[in-house]
PyMOL Python script that loads the backbone (N, CA, C, O; Angstrom):
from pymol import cmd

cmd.read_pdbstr("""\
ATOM      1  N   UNK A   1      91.251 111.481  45.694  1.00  0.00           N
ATOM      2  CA  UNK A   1      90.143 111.097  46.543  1.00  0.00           C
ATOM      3  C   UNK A   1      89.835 109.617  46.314  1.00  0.00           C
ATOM      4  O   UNK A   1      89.932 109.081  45.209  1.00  0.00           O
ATOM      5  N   UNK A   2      89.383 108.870  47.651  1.00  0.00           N
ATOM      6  CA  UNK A   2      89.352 107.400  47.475  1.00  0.00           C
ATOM      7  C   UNK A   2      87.687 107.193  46.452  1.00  0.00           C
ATOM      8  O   UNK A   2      86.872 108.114  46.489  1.00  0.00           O
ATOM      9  N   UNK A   3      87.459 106.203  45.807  1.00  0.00           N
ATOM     10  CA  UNK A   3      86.555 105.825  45.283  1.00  0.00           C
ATOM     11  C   UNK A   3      85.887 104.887  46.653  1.00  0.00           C
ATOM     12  O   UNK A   3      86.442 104.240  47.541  1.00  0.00           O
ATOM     13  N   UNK A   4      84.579 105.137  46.371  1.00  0.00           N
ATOM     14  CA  UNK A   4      83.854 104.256  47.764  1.00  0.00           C
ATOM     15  C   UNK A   4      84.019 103.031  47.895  1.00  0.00           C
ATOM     16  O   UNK A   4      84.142 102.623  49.049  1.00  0.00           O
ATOM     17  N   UNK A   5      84.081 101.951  46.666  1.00  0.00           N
ATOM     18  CA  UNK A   5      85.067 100.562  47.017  1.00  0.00           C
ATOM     19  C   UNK A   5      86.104 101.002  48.021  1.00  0.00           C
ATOM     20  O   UNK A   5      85.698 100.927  49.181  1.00  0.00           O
ATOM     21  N   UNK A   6      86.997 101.319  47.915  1.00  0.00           N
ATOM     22  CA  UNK A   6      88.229 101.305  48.503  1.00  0.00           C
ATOM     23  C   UNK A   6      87.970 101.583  49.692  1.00  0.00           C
ATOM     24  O   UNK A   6      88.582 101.144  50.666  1.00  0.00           O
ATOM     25  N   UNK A   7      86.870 102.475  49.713  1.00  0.00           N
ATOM     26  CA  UNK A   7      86.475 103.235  51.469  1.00  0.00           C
ATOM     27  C   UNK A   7      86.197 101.890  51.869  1.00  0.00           C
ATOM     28  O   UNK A   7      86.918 101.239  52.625  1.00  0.00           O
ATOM     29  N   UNK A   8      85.280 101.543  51.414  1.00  0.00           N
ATOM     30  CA  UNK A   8      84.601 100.543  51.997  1.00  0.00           C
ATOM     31  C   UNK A   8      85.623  99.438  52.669  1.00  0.00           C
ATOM     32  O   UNK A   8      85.714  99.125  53.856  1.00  0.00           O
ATOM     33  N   UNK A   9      86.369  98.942  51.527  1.00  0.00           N
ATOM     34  CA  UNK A   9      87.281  97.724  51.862  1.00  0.00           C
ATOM     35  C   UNK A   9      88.684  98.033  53.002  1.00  0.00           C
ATOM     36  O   UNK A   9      89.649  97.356  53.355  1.00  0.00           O
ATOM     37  N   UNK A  10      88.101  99.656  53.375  1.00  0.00           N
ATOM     38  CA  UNK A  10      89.560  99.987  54.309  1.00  0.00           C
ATOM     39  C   UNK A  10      88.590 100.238  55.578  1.00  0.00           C
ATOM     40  O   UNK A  10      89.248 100.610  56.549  1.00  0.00           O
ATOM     41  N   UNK A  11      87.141 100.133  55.845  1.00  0.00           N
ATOM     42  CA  UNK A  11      86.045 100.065  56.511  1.00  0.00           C
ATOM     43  C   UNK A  11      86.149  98.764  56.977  1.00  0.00           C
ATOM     44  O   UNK A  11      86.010  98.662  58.196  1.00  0.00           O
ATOM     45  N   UNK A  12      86.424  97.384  56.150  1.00  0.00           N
ATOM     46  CA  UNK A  12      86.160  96.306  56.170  1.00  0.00           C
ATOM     47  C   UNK A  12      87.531  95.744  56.991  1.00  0.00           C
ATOM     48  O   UNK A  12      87.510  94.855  57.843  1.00  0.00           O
ATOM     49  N   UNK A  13      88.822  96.539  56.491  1.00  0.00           N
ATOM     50  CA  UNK A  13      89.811  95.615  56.896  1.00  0.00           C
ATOM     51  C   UNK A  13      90.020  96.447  58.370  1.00  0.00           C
ATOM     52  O   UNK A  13      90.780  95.822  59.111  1.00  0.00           O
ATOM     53  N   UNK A  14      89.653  97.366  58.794  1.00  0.00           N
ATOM     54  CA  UNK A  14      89.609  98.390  60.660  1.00  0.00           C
ATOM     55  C   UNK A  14      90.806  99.029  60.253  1.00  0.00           C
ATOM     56  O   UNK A  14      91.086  99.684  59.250  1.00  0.00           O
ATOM     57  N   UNK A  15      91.379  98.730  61.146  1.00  0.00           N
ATOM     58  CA  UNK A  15      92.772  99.676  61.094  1.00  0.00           C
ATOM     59  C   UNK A  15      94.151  99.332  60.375  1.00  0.00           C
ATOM     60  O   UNK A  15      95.255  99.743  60.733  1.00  0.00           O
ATOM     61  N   UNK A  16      93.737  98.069  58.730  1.00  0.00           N
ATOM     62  CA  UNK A  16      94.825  97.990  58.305  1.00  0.00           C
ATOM     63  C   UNK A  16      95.129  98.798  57.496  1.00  0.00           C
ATOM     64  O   UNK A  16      96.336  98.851  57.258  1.00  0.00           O
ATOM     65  N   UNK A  17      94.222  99.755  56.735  1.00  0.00           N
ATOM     66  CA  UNK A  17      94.846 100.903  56.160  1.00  0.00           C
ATOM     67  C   UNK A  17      95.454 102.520  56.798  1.00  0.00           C
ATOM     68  O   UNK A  17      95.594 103.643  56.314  1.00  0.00           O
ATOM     69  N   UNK A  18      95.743 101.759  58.386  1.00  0.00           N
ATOM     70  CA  UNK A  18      95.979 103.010  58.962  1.00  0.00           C
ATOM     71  C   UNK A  18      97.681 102.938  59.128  1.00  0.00           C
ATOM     72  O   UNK A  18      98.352 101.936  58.880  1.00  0.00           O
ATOM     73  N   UNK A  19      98.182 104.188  59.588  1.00  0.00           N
ATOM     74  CA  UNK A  19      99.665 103.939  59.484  1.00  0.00           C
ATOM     75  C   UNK A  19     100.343 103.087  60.514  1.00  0.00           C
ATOM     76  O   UNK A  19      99.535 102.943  61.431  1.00  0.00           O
ATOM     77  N   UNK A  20     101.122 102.647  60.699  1.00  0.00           N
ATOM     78  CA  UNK A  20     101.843 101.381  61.787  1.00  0.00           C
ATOM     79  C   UNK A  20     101.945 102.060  62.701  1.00  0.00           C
ATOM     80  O   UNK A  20     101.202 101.624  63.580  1.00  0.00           O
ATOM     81  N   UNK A  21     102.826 103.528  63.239  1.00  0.00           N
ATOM     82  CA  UNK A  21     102.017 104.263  63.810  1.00  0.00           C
ATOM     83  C   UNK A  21     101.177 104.219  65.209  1.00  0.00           C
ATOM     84  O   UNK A  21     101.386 104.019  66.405  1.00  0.00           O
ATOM     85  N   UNK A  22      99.929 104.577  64.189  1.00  0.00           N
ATOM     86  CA  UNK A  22      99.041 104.669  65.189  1.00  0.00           C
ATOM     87  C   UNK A  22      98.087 103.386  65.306  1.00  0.00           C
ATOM     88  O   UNK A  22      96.966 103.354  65.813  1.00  0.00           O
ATOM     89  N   UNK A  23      98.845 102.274  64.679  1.00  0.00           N
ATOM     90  CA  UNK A  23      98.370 100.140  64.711  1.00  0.00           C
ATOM     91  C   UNK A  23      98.880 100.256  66.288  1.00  0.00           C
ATOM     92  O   UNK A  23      98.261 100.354  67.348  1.00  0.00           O
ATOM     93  N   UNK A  24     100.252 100.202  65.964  1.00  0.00           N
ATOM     94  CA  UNK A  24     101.129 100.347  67.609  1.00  0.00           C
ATOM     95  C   UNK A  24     100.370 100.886  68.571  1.00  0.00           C
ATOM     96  O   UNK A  24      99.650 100.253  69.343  1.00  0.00           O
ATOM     97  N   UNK A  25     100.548 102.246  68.531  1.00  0.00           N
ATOM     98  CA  UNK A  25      99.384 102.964  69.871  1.00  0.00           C
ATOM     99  C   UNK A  25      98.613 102.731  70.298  1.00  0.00           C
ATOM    100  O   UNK A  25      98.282 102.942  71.464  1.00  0.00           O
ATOM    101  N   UNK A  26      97.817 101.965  69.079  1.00  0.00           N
ATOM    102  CA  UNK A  26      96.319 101.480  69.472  1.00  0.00           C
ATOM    103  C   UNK A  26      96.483  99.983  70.414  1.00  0.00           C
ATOM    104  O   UNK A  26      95.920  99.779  71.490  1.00  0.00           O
ATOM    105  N   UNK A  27      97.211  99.228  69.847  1.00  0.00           N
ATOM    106  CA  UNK A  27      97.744  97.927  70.183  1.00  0.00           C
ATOM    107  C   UNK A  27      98.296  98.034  71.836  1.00  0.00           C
ATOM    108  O   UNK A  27      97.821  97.406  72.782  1.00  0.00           O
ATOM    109  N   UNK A  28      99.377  98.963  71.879  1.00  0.00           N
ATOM    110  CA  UNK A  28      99.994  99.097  72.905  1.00  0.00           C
ATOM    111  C   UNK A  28      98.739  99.486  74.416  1.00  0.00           C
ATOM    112  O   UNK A  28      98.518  98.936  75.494  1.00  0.00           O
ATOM    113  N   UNK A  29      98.074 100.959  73.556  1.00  0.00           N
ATOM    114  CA  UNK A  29      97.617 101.437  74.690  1.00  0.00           C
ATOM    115  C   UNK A  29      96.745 100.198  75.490  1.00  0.00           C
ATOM    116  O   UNK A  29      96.935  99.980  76.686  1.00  0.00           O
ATOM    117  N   UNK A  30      95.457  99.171  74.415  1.00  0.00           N
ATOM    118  CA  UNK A  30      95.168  98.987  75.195  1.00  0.00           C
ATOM    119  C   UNK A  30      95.604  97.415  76.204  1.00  0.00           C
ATOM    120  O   UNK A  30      94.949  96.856  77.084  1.00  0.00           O
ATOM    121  N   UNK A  31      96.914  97.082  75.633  1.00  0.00           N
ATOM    122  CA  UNK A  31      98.089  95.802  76.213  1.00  0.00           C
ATOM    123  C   UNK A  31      98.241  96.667  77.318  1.00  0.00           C
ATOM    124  O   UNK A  31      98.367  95.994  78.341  1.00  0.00           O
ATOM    125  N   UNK A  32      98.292  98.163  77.586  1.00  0.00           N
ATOM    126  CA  UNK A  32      98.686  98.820  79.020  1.00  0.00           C
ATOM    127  C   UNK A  32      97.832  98.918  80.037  1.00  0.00           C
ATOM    128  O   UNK A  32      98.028  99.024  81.248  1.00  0.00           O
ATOM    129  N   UNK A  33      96.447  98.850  79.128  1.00  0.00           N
ATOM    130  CA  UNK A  33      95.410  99.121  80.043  1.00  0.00           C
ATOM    131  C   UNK A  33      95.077  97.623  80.672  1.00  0.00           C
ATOM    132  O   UNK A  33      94.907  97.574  81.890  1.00  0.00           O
ATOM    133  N   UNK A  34      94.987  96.531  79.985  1.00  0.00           N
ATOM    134  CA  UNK A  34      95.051  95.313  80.528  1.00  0.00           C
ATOM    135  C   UNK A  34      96.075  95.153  81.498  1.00  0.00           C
ATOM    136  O   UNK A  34      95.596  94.740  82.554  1.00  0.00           O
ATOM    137  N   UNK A  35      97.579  95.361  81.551  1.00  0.00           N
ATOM    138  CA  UNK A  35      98.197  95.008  82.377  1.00  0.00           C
ATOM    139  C   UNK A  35      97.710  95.717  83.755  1.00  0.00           C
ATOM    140  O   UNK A  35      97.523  95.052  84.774  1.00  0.00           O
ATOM    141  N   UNK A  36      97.485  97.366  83.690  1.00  0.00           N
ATOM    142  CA  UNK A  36      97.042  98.396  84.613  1.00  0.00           C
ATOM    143  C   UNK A  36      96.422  97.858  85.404  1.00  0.00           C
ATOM    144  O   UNK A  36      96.620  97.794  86.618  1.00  0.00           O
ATOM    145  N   UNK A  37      95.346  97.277  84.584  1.00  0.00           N
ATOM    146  CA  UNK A  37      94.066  96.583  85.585  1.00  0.00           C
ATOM    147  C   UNK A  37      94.421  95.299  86.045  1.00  0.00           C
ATOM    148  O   UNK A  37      93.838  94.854  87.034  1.00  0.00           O
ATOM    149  N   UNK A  38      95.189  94.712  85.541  1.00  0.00           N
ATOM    150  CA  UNK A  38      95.479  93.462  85.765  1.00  0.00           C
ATOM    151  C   UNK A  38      96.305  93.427  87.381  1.00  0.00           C
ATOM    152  O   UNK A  38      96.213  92.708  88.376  1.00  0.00           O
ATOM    153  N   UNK A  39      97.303  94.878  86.910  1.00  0.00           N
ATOM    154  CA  UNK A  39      98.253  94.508  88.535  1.00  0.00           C
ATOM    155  C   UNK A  39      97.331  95.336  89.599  1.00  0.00           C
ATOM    156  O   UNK A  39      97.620  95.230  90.791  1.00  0.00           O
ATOM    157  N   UNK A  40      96.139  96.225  89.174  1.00  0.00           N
ATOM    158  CA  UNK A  40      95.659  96.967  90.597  1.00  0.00           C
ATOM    159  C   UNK A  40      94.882  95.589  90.738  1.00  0.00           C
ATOM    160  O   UNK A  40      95.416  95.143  91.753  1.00  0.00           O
ATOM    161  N   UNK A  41      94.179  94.877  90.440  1.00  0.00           N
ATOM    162  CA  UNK A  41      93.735  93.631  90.961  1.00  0.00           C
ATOM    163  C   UNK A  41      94.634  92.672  91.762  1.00  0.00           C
ATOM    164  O   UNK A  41      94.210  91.956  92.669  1.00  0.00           O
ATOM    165  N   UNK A  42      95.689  92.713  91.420  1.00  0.00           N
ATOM    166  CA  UNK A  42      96.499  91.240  92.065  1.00  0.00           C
ATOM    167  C   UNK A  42      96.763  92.336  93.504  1.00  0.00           C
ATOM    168  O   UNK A  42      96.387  92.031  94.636  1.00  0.00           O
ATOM    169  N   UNK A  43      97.446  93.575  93.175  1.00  0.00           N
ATOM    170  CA  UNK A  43      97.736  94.277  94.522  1.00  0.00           C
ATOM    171  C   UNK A  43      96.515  94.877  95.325  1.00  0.00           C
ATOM    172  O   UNK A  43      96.635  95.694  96.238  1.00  0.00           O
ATOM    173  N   UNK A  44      95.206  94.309  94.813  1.00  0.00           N
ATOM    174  CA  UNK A  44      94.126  94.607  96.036  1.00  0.00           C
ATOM    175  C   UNK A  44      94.004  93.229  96.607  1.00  0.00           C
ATOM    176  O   UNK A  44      93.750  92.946  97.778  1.00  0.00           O
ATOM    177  N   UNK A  45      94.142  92.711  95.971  1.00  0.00           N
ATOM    178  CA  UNK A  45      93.942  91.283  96.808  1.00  0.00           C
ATOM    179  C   UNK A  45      94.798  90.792  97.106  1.00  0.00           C
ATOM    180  O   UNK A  45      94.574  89.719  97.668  1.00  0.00           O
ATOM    181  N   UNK A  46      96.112  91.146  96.973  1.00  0.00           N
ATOM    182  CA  UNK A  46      97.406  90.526  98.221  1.00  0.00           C
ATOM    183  C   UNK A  46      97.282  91.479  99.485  1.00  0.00           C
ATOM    184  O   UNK A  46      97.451  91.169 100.664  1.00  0.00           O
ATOM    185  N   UNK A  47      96.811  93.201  98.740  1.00  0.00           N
ATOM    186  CA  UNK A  47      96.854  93.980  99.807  1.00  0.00           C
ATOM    187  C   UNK A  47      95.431  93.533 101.125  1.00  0.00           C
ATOM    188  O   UNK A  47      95.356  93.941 102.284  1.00  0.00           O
ATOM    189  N   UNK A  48      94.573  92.686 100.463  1.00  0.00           N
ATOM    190  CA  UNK A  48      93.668  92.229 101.575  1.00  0.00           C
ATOM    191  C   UNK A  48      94.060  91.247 102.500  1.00  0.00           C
ATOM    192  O   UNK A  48      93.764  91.116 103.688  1.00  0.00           O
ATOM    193  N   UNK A  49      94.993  90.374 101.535  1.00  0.00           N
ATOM    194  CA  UNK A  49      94.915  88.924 102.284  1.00  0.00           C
ATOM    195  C   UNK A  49      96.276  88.914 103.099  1.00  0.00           C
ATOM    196  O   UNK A  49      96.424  88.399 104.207  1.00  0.00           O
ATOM    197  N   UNK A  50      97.344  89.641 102.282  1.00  0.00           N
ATOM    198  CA  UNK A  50      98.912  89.555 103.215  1.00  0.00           C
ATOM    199  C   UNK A  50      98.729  89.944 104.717  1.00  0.00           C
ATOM    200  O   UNK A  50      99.306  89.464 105.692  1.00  0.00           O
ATOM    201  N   UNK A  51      97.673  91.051 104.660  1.00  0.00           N
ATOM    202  CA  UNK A  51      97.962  91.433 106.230  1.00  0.00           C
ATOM    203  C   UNK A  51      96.907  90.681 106.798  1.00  0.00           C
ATOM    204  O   UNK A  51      96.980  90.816 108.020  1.00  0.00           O
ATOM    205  N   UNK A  52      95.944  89.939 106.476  1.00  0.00           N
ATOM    206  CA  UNK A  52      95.283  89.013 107.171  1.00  0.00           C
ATOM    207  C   UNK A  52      96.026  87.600 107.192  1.00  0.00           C
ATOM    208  O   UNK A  52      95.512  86.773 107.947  1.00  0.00           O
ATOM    209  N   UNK A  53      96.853  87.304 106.671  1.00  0.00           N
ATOM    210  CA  UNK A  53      97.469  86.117 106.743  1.00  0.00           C
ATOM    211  C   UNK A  53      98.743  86.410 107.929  1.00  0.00           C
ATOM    212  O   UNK A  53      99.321  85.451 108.440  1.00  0.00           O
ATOM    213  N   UNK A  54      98.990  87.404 108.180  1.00  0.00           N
ATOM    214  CA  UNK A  54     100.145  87.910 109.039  1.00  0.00           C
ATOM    215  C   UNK A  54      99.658  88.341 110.327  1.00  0.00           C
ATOM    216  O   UNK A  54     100.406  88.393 111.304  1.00  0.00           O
ATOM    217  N   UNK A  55      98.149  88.727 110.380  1.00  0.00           N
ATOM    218  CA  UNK A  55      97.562  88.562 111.590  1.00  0.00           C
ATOM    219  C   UNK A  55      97.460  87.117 112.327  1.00  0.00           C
ATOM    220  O   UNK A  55      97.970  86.778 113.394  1.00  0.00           O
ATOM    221  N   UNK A  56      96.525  86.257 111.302  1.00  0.00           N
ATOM    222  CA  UNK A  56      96.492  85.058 111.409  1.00  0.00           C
ATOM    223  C   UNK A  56      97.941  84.418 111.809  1.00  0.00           C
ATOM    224  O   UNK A  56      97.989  83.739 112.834  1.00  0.00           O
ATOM    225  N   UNK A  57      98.925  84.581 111.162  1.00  0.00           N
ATOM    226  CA  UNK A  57     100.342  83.641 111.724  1.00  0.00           C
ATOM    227  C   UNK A  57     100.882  83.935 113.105  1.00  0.00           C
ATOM    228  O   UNK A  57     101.525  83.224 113.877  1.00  0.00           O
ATOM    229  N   UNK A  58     100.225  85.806 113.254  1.00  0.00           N
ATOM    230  CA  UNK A  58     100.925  85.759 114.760  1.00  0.00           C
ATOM    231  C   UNK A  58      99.762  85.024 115.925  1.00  0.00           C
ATOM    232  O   UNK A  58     100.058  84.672 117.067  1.00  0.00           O
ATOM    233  N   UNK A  59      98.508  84.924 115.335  1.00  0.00           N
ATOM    234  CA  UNK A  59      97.484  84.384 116.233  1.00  0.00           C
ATOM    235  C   UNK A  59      97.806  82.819 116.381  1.00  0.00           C
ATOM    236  O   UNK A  59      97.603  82.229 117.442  1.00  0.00           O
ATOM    237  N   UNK A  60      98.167  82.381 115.582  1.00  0.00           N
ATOM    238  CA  UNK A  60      98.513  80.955 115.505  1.00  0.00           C
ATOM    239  C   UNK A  60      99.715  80.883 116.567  1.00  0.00           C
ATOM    240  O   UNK A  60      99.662  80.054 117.475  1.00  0.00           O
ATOM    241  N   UNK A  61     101.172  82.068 116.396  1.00  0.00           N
ATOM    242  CA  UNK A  61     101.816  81.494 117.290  1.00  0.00           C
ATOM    243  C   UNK A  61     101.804  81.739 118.871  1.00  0.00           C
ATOM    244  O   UNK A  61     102.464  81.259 119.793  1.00  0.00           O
ATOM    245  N   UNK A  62     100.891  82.582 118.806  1.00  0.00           N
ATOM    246  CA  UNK A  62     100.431  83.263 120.182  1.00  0.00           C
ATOM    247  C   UNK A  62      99.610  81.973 120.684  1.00  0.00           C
ATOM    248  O   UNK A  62      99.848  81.601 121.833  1.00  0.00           O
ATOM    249  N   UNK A  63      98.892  81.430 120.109  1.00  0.00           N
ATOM    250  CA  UNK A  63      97.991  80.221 120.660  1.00  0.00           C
ATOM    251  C   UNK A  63      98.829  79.210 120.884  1.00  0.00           C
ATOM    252  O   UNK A  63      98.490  78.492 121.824  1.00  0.00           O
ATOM    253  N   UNK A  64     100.114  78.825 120.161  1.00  0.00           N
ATOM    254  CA  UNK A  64     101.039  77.700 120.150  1.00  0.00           C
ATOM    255  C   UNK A  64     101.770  78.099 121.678  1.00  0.00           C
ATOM    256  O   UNK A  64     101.701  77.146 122.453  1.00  0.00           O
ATOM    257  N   UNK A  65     102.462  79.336 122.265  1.00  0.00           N
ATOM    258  CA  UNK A  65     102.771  79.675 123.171  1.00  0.00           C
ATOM    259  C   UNK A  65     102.475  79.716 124.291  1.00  0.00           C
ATOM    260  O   UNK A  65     103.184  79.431 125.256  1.00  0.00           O
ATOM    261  N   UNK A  66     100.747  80.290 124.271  1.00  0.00           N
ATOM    262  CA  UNK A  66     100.146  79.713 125.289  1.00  0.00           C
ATOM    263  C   UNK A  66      99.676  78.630 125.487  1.00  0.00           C
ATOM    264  O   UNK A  66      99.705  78.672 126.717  1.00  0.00           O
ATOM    265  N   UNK A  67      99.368  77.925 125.319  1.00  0.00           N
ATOM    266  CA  UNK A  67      98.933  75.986 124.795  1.00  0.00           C
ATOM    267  C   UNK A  67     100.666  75.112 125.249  1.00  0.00           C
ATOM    268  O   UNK A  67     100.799  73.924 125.546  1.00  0.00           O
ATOM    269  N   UNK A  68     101.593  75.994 125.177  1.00  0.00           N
ATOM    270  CA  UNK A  68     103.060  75.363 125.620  1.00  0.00           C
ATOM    271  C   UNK A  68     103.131  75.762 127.039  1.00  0.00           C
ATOM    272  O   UNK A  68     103.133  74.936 127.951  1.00  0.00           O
ATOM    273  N   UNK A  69     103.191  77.051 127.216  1.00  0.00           N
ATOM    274  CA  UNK A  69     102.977  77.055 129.018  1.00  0.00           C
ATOM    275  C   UNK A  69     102.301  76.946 129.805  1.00  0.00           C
ATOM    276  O   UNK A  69     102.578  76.847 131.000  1.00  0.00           O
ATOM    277  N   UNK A  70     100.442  76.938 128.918  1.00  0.00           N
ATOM    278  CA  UNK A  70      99.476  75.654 129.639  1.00  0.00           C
ATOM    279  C   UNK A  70     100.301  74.459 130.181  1.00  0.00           C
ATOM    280  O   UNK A  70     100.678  74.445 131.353  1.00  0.00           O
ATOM    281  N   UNK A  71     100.601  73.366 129.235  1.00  0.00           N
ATOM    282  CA  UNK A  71     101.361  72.436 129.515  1.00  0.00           C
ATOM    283  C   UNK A  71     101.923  72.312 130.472  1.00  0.00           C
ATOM    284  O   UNK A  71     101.508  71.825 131.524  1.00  0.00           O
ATOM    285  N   UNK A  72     103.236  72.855 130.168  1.00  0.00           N
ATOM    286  CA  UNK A  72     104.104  73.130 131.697  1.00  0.00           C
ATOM    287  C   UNK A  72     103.780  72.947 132.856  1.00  0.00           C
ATOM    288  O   UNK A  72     104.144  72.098 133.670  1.00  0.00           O
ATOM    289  N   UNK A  73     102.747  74.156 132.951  1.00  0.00           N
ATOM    290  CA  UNK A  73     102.175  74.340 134.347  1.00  0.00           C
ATOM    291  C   UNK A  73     101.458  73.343 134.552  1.00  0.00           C
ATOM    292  O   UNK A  73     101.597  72.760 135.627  1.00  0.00           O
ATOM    293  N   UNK A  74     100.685  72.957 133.781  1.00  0.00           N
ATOM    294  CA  UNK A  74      99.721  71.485 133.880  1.00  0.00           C
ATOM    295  C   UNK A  74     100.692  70.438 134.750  1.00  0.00           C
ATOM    296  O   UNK A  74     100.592  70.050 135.914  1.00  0.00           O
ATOM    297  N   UNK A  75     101.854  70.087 133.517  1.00  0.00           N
ATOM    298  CA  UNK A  75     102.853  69.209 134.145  1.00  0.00           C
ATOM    299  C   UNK A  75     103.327  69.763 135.690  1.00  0.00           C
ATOM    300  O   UNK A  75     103.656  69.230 136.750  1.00  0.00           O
ATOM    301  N   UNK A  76     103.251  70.402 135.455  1.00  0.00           N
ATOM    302  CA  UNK A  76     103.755  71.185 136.745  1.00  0.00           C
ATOM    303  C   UNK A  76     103.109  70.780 138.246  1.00  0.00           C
ATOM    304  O   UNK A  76     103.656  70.474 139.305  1.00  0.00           O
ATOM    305  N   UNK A  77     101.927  70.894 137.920  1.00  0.00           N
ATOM    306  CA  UNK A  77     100.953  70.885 138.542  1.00  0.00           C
ATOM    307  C   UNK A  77     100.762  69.509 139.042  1.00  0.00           C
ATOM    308  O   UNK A  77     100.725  69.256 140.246  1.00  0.00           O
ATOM    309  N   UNK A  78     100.656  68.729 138.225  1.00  0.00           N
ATOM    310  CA  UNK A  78     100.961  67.076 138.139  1.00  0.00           C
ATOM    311  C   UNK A  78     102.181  66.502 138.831  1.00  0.00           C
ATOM    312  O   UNK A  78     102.081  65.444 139.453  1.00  0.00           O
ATOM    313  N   UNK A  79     103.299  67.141 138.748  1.00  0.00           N
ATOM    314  CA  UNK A  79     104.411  66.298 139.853  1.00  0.00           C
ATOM    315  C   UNK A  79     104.231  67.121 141.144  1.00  0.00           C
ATOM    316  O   UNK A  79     104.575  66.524 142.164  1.00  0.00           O
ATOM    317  N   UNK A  80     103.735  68.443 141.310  1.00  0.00           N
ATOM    318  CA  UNK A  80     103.398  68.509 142.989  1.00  0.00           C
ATOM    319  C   UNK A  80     102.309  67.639 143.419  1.00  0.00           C
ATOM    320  O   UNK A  80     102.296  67.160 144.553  1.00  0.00           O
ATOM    321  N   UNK A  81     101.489  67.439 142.647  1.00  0.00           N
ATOM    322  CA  UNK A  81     100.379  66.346 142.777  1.00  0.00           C
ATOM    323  C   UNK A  81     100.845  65.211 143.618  1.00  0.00           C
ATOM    324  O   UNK A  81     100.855  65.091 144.843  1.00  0.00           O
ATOM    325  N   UNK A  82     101.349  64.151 142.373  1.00  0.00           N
ATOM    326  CA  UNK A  82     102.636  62.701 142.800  1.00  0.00           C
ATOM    327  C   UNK A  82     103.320  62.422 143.754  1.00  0.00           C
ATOM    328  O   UNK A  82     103.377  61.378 144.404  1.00  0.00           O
ATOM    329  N   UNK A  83     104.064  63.724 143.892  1.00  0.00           N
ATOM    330  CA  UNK A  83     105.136  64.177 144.928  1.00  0.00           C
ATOM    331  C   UNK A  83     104.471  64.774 146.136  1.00  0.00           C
ATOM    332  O   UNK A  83     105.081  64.520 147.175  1.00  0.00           O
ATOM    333  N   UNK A  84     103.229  65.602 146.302  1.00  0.00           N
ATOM    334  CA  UNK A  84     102.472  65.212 147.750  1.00  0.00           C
ATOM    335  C   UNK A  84     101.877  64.618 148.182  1.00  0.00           C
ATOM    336  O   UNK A  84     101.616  64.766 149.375  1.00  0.00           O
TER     337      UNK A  84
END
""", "prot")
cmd.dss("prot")
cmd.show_as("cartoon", "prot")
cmd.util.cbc("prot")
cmd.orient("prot")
């Protein structure tokens, strides 16, 4: 049986008088739980922004398309102008 010094000083040092073991497990589990949380965060917020950025790119080229055959017709419009 430990004498209460010893309790104490294995009180004092946490889990270095415990076996390597269960240092690891403890260590590991919560390095897993950080990563866990770490990647459902990055994949809620790509999962917000990817498909708003992919809305946004087709709105951009939908506006570039129409804004090009505005033009056209504008021009268009402009040499029947000249030309009558």
């Amino acid at each position: 049986m430990k004498k209460r010094i010893e309790i104490q000083q294995d009180l004092k040092r946490g889990f270095g008088s415990a076996p390597t073991g269960i240092k690891n497990l403890v260590k590991w589990s919560l390095v897993g739980f950080v990563v866990y949380v770490a990647v459902r965060f990055v994949c809620a917020f790509l999962g917000g922004v990817l498909p708003m950025s992919a809305v946004l790119a087709v709105v951009v080229f939908l506006i570039r398309a129409v804004w090009r055959i505005l033009c056209v017709f504008a021009l268009f419009i402009l040499v029947l102008c000249v030309i009558l």
